[in-house]
C-alpha positions in Angstrom: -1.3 42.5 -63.3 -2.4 41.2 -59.7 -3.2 37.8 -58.7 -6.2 36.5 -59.4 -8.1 34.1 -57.0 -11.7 34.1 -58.7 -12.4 32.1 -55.2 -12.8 34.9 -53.9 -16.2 35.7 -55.6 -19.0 34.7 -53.3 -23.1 34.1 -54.5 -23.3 38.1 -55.2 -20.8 38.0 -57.3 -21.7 34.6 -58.7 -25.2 36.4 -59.8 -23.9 39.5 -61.1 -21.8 37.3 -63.3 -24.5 35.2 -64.7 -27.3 38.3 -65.0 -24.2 39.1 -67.7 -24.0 35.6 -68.9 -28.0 36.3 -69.5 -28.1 39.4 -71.4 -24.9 38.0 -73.3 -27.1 34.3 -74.0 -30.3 36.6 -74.9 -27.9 39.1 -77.0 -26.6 35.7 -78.8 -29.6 34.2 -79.6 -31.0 37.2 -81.8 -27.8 37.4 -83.3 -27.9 33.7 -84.1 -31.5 34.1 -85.4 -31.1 36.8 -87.7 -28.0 35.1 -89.1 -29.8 31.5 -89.5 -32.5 32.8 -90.2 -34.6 30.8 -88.0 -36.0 31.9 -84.3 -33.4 30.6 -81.5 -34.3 30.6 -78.1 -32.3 29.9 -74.8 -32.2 28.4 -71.6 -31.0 29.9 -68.2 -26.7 30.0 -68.7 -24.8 28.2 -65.9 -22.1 30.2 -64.9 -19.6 28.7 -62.7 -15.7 28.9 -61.6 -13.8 26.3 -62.8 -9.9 25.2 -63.1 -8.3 24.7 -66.4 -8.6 20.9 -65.8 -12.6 21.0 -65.3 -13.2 23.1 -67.7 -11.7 20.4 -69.8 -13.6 17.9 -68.4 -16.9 19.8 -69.4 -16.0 20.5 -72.8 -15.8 16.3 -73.4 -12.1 16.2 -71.8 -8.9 16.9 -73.2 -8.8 14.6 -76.4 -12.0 16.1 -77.7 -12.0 17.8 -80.9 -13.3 21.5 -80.8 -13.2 24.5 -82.3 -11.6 27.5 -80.2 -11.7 31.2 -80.8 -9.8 33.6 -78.5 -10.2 37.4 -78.4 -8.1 39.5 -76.0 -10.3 42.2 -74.6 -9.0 45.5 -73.7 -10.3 49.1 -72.0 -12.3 49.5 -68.8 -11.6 46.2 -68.7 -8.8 43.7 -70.1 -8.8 40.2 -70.3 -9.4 37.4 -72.3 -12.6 35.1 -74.2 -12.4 31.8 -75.9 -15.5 30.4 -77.2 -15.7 27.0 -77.7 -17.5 25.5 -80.6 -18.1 21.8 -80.9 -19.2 19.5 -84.2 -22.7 19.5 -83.5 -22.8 23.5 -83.3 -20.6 23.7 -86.4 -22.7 21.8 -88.2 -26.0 23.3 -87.7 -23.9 26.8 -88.5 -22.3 25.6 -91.2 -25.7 24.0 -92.8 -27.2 27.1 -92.6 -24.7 29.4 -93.5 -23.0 27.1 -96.5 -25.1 24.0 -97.0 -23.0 22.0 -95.6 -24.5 18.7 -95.0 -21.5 17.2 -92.8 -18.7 18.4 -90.9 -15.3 17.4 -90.3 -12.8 19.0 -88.1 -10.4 17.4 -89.8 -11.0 19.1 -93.1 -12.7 22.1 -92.9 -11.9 24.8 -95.5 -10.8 28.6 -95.4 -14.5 29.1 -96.2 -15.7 27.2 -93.5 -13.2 28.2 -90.8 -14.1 31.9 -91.9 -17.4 31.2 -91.1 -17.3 29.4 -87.9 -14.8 32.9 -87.0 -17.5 35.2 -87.8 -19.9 32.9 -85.6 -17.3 33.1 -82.6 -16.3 36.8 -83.1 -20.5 37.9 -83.1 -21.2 35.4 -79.6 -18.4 37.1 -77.8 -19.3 40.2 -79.1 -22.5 39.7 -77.6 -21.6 38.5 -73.9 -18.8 41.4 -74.1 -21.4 44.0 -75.0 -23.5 42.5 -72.0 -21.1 44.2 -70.2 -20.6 47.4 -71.2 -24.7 47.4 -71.1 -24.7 46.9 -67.8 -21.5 48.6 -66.5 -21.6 51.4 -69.0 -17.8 50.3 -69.0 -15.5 50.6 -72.4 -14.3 47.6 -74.0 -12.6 47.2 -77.2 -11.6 43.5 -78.7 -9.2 42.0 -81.1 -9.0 40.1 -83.8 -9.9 36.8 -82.9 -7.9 34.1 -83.6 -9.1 30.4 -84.5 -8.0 27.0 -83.9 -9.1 23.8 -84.8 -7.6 21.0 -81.7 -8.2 19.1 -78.9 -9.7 20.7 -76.1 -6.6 20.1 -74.3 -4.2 22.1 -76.5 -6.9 25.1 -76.9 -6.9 25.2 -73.0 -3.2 25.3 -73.0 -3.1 28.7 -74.7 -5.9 30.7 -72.1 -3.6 29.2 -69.3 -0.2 30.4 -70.5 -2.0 33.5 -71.7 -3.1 34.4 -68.0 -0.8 32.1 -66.0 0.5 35.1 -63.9 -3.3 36.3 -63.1 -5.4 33.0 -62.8 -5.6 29.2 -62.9 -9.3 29.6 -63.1 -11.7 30.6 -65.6 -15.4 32.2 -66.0 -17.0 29.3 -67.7 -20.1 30.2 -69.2 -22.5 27.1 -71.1 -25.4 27.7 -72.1 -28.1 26.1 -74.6 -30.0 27.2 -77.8 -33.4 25.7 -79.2 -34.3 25.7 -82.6 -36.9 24.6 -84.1 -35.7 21.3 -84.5 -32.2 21.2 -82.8 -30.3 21.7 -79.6 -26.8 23.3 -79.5 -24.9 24.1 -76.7 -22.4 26.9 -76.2 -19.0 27.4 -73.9 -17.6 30.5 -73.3 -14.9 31.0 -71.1 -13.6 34.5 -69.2 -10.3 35.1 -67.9 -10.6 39.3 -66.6 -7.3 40.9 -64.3 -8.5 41.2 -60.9 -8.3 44.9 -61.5 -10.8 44.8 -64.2 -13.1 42.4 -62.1 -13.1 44.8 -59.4 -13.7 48.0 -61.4 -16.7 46.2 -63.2 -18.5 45.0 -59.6 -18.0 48.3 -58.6 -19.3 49.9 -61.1 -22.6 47.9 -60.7 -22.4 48.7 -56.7 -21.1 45.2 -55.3 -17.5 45.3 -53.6 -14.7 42.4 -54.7 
């Protein structure tokens, strides 16, 4: 793979990036509706470009206690995706899903963690299929994996993952509206500058 400097991307690039965070947030919230049960909406995603240490920061900093699942993505365009769930998002999921009435990350079972999988695998699902909508471009995923840490030690993996491409990441927040709740979602993007420059072609912008 070649280097990676997502500084490179200028306010073009920038848009193109959240137009995908958009469809992927709009994608999301029906799938989070039809599997609640309950209408979701969603706010405009902020997309920005951060280092592994800020993104750490906006996740609560490194000693916060998360849920991360990790895909590696592969096809037209390769990469990686970790979406990051927090305690207030796993527990309206899992009060939905299971009737759980309160969560702990300290003892969730195989049921649970299955669960909060499925919820991770369907999101970035969704903000991948974003692109292929609007790139017409090929991706395939695999299995995700899931971790239950700090936000700190989850982070750890993305950056060894991708140390010789980037020390940056697509980070990706964006908010959902219930009827009587607010959760927020992180999703982070690592693509090979390859890739990246094959998908802003493909939609007519040069890297």
């Amino acid at each position: 793979m070649s280097t990676l400097d997502l500084d490179q991307l200028n306010d073009m690039h920038l848009d193109v990036l959240k137009e995908i965070g958009n469809i992927g947030a709009g994608n999301a919230a029906t799938s989070l509706s039809k599997m609640l049960d309950t209408t979701i909406n969603m706010s405009v995603p902020r997309v920005r470009i951060l280092d592994i240490s800020d993104a750490a920061t906006a996740l609560g900093g490194p000693e916060n206690p998360v849920v991360g699942i990790l895909t590696k993505f592969r096809g037209d365009i390769d990469g990686i995706m970790m979406f990051i769930i927090g305690q207030t998002f796993a527990g309206a999921v899992l009060k939905s899903l299971l009737g759980v009435q309160q969560v702990s990350y300290h003892s969730l079972s195989e049921l649970e963690l299955s669960a909060i999988s499925e919820i991770g695998n369907i999101m970035i699902a969704a903000y991948l299929g974003s692109i292929s909508t609007l790139s017409q471009m090929k991706v395939k995923t695999s299995v995700p994996a899931v971790a239950v840490d700090m936000v700190g030690a989850l982070l750890s993996v993305p950056a060894i993952e991708m140390s010789s491409v980037s020390d940056k990441v697509i980070f990706i927040e964006d908010d959902f509206l219930g009827s009587d709740s607010q959760i927020t979602s992180n999703m982070m993007m690592v693509p090979d500058m390859e890739s990246l420059g094959r998908l802003m072609q493909k939609l007519g912008i040069q890297l």
